[in-house]
C-alpha positions as CSV (number, residue, x, y, z in Angstrom):
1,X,0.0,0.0,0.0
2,X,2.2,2.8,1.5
3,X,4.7,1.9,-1.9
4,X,1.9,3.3,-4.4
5,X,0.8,6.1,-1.8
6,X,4.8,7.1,-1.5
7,X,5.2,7.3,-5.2
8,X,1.7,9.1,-5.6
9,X,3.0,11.8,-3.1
10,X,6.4,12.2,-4.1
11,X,5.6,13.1,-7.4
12,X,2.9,15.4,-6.6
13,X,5.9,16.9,-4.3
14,X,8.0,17.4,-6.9
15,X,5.5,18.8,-9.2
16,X,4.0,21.2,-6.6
17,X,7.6,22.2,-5.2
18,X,8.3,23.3,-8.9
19,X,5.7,25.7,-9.1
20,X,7.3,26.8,-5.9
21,X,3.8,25.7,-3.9
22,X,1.3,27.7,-5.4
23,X,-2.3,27.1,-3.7
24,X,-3.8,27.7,-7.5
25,X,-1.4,25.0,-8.8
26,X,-2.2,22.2,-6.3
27,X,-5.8,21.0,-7.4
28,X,-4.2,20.6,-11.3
29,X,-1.2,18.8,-10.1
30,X,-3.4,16.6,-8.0
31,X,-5.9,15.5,-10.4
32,X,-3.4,15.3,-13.3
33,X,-1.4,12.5,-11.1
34,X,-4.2,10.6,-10.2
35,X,-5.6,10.4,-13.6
36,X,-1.8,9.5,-15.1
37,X,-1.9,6.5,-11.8
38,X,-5.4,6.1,-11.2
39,X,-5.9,4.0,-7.6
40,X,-9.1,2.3,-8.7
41,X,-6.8,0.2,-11.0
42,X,-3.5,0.0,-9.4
43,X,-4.5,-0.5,-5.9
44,X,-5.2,-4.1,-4.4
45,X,-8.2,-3.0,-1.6
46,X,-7.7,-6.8,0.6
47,X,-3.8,-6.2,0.7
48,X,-4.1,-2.4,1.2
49,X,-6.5,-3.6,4.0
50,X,-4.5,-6.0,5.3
51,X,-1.3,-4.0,5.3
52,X,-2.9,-1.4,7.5
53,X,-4.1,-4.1,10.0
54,X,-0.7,-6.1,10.5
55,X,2.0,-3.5,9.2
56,X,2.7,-1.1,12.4
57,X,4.6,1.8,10.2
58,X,2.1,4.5,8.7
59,X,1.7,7.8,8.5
60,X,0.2,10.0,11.7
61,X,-3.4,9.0,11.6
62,X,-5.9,12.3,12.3
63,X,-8.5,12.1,14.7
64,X,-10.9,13.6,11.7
65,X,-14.6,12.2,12.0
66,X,-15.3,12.5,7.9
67,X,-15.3,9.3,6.5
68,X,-16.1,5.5,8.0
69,X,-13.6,5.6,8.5
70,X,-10.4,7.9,6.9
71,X,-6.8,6.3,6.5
72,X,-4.3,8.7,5.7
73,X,-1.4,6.6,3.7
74,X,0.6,9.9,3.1
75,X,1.6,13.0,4.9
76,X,4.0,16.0,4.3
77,X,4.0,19.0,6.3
78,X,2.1,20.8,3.5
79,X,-0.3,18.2,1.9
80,X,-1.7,14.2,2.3
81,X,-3.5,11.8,0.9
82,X,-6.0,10.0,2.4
83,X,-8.4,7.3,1.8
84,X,-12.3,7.7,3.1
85,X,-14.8,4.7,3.4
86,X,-18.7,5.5,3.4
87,X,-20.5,2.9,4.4
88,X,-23.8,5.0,5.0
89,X,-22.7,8.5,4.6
90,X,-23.9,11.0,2.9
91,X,-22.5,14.5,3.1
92,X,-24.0,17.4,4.0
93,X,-23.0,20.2,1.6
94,X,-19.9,21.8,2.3
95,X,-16.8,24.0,1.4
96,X,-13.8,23.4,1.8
97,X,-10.6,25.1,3.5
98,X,-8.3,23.0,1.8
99,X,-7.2,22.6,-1.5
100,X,-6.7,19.3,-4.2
101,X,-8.5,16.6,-5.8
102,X,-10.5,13.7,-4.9
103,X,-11.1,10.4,-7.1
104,X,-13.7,7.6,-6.9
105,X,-11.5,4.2,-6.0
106,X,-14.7,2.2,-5.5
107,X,-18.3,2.9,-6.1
108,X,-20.1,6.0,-7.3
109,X,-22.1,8.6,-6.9
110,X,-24.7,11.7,-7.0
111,X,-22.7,14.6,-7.1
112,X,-24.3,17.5,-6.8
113,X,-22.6,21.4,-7.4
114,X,-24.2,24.7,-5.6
115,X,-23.2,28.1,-5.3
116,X,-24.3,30.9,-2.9
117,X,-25.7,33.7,-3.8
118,X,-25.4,37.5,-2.1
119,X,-24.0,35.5,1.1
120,X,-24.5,38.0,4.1
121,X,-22.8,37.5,6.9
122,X,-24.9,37.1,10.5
123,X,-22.2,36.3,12.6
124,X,-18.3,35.1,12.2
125,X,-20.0,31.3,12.1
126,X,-23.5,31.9,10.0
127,X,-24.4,33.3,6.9
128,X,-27.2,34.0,5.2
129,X,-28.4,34.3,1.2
130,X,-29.1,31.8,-1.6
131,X,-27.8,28.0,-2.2
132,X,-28.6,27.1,-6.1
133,X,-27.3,23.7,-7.3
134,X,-25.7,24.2,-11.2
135,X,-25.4,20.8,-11.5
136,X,-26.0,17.6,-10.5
137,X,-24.1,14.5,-11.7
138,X,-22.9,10.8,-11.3
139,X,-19.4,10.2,-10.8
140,X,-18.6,6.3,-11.3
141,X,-15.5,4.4,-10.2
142,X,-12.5,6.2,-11.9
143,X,-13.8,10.1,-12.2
144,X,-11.5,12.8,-10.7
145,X,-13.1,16.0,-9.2
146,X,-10.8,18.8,-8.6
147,X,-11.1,20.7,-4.8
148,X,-10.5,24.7,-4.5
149,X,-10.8,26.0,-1.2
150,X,-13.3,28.1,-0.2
151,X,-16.8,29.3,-2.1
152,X,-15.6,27.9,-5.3
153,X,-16.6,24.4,-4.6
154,X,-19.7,23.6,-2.8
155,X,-20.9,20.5,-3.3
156,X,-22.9,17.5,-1.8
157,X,-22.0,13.6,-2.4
158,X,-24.5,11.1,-2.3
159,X,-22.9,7.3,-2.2
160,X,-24.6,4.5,-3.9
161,X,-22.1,1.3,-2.5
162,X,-21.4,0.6,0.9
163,X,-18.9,0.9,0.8
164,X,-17.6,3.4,-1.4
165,X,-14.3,4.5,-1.1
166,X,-12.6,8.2,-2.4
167,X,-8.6,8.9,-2.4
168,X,-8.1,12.7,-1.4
169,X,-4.6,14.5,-2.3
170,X,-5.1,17.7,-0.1
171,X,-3.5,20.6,1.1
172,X,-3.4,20.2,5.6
173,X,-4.8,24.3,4.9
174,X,-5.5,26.9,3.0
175,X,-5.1,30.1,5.1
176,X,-8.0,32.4,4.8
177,X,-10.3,30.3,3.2
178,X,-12.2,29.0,6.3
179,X,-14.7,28.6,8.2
180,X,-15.5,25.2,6.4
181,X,-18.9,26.2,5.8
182,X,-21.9,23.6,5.5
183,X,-25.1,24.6,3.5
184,X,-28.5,23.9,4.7
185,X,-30.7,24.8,1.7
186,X,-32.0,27.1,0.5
187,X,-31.1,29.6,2.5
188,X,-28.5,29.2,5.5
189,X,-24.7,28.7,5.4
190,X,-23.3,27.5,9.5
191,X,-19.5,26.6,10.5
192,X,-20.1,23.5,11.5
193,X,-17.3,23.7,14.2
194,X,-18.2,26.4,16.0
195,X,-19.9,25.3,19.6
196,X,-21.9,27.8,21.6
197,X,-21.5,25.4,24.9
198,X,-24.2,27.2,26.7
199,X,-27.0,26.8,23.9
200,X,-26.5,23.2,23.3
201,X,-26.9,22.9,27.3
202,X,-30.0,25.0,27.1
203,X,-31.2,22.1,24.4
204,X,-30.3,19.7,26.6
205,X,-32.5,21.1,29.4
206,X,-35.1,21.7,26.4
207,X,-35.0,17.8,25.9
208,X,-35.7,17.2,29.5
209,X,-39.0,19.3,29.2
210,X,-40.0,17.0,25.8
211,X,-39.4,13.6,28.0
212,X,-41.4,14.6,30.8
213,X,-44.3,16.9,28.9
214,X,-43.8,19.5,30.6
215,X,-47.1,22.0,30.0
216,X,-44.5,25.1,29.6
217,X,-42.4,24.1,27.6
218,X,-43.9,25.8,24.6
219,X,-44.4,29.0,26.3
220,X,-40.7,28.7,27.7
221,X,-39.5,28.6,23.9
222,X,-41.6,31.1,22.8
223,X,-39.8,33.4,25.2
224,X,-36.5,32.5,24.5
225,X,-37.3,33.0,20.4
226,X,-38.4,36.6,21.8
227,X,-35.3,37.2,23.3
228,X,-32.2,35.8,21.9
229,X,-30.3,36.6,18.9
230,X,-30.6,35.4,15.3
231,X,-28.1,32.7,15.3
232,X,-29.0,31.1,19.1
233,X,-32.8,31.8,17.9
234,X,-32.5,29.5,14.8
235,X,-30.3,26.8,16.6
236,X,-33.6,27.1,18.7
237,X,-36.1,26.5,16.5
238,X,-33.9,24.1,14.6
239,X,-33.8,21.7,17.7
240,X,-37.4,22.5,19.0
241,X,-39.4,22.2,15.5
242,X,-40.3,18.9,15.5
243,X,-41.9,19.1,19.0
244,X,-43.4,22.1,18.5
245,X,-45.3,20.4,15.1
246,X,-46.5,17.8,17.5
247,X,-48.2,20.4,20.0
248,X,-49.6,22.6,17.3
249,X,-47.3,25.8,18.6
250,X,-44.7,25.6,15.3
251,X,-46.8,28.7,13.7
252,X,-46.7,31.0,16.6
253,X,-43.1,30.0,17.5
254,X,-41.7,30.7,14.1
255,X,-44.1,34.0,13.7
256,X,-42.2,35.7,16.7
257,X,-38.7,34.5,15.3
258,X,-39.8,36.4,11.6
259,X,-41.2,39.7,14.2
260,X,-37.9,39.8,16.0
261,X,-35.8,39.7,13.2
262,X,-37.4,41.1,10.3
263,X,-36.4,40.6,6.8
264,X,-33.1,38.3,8.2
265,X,-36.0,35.7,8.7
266,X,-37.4,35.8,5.8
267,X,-35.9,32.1,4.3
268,X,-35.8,30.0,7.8
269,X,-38.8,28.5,7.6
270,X,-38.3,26.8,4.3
271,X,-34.8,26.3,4.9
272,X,-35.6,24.5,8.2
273,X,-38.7,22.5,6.0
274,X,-36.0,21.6,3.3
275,X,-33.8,20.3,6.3
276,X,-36.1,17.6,7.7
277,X,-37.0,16.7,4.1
278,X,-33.2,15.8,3.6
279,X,-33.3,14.3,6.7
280,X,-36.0,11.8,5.8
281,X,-34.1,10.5,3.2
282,X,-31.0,10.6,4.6
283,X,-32.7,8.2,7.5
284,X,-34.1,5.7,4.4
285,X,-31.1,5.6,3.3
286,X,-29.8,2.9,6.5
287,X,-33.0,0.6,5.4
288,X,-32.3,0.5,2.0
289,X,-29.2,-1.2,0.8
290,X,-29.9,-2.0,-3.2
291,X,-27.7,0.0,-5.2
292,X,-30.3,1.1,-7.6
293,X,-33.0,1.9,-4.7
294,X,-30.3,4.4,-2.9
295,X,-29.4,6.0,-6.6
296,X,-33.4,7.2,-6.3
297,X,-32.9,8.3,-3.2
298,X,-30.1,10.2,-4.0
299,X,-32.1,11.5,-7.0
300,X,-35.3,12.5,-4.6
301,X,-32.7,14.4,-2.5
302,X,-31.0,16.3,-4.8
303,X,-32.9,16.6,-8.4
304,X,-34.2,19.8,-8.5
305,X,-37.3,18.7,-10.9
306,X,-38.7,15.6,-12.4
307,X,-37.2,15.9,-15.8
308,X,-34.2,16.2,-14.4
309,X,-34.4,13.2,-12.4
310,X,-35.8,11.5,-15.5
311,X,-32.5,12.5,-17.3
312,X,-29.9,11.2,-14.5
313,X,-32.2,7.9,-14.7
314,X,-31.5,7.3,-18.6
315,X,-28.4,8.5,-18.1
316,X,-27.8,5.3,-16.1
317,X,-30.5,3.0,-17.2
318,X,-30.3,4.3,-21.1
319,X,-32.4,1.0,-22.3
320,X,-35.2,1.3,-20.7
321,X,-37.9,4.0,-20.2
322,X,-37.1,5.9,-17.2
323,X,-41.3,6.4,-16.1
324,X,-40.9,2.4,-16.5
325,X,-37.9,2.3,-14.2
326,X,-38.9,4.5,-11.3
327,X,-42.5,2.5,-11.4
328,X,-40.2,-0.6,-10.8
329,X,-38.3,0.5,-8.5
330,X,-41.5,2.1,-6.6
331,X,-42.9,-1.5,-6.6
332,X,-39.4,-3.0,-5.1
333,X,-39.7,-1.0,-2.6
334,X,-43.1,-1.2,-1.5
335,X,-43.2,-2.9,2.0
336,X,-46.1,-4.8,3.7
337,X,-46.5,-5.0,7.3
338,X,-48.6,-5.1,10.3
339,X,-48.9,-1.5,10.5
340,X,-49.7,-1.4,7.0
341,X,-48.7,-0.3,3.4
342,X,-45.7,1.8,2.0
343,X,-43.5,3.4,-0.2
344,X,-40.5,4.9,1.5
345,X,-42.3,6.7,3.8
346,X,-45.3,7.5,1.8
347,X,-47.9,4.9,3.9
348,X,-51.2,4.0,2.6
349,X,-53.9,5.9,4.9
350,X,-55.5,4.3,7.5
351,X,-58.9,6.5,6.5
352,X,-59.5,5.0,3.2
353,X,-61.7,2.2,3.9
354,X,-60.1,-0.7,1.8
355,X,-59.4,-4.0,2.0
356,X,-55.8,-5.0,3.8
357,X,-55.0,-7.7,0.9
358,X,-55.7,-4.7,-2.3
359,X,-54.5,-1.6,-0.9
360,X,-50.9,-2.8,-1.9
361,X,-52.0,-3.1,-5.4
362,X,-54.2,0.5,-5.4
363,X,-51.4,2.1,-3.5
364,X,-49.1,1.1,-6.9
365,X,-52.2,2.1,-9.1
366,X,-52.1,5.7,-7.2
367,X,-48.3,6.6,-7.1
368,X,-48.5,5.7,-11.1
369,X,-51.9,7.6,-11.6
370,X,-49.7,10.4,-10.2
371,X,-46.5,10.1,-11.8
372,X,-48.1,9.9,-14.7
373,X,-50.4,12.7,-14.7
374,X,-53.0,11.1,-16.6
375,X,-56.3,12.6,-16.9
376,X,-57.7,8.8,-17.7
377,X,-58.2,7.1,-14.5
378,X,-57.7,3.4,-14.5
379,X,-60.1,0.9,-13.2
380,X,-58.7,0.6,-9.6
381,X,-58.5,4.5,-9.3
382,X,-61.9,4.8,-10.6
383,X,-63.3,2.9,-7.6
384,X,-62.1,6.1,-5.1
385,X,-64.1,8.5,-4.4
386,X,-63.0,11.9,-5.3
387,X,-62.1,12.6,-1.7
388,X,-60.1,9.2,-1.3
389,X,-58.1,10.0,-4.4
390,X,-57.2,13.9,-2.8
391,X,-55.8,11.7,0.5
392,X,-53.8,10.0,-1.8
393,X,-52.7,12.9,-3.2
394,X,-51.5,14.5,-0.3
395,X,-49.9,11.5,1.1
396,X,-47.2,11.4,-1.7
397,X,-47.3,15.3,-1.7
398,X,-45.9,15.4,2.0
399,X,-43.7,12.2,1.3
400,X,-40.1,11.8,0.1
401,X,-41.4,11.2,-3.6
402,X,-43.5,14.6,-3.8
403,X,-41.3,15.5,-6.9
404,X,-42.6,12.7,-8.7
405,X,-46.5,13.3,-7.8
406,X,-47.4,16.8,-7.3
């Protein structure tokens, strides 16, 4: 292992130290090496594996929580390279203060490009303005993406194999190009390091109220929403939304946050709404393990409209129809069981009064009625009453596969 790795770096060395370590120059020296000695084809994954197990010389191993997990199998003072596994992971999207290139070794991808828009800065840790993906795309085993620091590359991966596995050649730091900013869409940029020990303890105590129902709690949060700043306020309603949905006092709470700050306010709700949609799929993501099922999710999570998710899907699946192919795969993935029937976490309501052994079958007819758009009904459809078919409707609409139906 560390005989490939050495070489890797000490060519990249050379190169860089030629351009007398210019930043601008490391990302093209990085990716031009590893497309000239690509590791998907030149490294052996069991003997690397095993030569990091038994061998007891390697390079200073970070205590660096991205990846599951990250081997570094180079170092310098200035740069390494380091391999990441992702088993599950999907990252949030994210700058970074470092500079290179990273290549798929194993797997693939949805890779996903943003960039923010008239960013305005709340604190030294948040930012406001607006996240718009240019492009989405899927990398497969053997594609090299280049890494500037900073602004410049925003961007979100979405792994289909567990695991994958990436090879990073990075810069340890770019100075000036931090805080390592992660996006929460559409609206919100946060440093993800930064700790404000005193709000996560006031969360805690939150939590404590949740568990035991306390009657005030509501009242407690509305007061605090009143009171605090914009970025302790938000961190607020972040934790609290959820809760606050279950006792009907979301509206008020998040009216009084938009009153105390105005026009700063304006794109929290429906950046916070956006959140616990990516969440949702983020969480199906650990129950679904076919390669082709977690390519849709990726697609629900990150395809901005339904053509393009049609696209990506003949992109990958060019023989077949790609209507044909998200039907199958909706029919994969529906699930029967004793609390009834679903897709993802679309779930068959309990108010349509239908028998147990058809509604997997009408649930099918419904999701295609509204993929489809059809104006034609067909016979199972034509059996709901107009008010069944509206449940339906709003069923998939609040679901992970709303892009599909509405």
């Amino acid at each position: 292992m560390n005989e490939f790795f050495n070489e890797l770096g000490a060519t990249v060395l050379k190169q860089w130290k030629q351009k007398n370590f210019k930043l601008a120059e490391f990302p093209k020296i990085a990716s031009a090496e590893l497309n000239r000695r690509p590791p998907a084809k030149r490294v052996d994954l069991p003997a690397l594996i095993r030569d990091f197990l038994l061998r007891e010389e390697h390079p200073f191993q970070t205590d660096s929580n991205f990846g599951e997990p990250e081997l570094v199998v180079y170092a310098h003072p200035r740069f390494y390279i380091q391999l990441l596994f992702w088993m599950d992971g999907t990252t949030e999207i994210h700058q970074h203060a470092f500079s290179g290139a990273f290549h798929v070794m194993r797997g693939s991808s949805i890779h996903a490009h943003y960039e923010f828009a008239k960013a305005q800065p709340v604190t030294p840790s948040m930012q406001i303005g607006n996240l718009r993906m240019k492009e989405v795309e899927i990398l497969e085993t053997g594609r090299i993406v280049p890494i500037v620091s900073g602004p410049q590359t925003i961007h979100s991966l979405f792994h289909l194999e567990s695991p994958s596995i990436t090879v990073v050649v990075r810069t340890q730091h770019d100075p000036g190009t931090g805080p390592q900013f992660n996006y929460l869409p559409p609206h919100i940029a946060i440093d993800p390091v930064y700790s404000d020990l005193l709000t996560m303890r006031r969360k805690q105590v939150l939590d404590v109220l949740e568990h035991i129902e306390d009657s005030a709690y509501a009242e407690l949060v509305m007061e605090m929403i009143i009171d605090l700043d914009f970025e302790r306020g938000f961190y607020v309603l972040q934790h609290c939304m959820g809760y606050l949905q279950q006792l009907n006092k979301w509206t008020p709470a998040i009216s009084a946050f938009a009153r105390r700050h105005g026009a700063l306010a304006a794109g929290v709700e429906v950046t916070l709404q956006e959140e616990v949609r990516r969440d949702v799929i983020k969480n199906l993501r650990s129950a679904v393990v076919h390669t082709e099922h977690r390519f849709f999710l990726a697609l629900l999570m990150n395809a901005l409209t339904r053509d393009q998710l049609f696209s990506l899907v003949a992109e990958r699946f060019p023989k077949v129809e790609p209507l044909e192919t998200v039907l199958r795969w909706a029919e994969e993935l529906l699930e029967i069981t004793e609390e009834g029937v679903s897709i993802l976490d679309a779930g068959f309501p309990e108010t349509i009064e239908v028998e147990i052994d058809a509604q997997a079958d009408l649930f099918l007819a419904a999701f295609e009625y509204f993929l489809k758009h059809e104006k034609k009904r067909s016979p199972a459809i034509r059996r709901l009453s107009t008010a069944d078919i509206d449940q339906l409707r709003t069923i998939f609409a609040q679901s992970s596969l709303s892009l599909l139906t509405v």
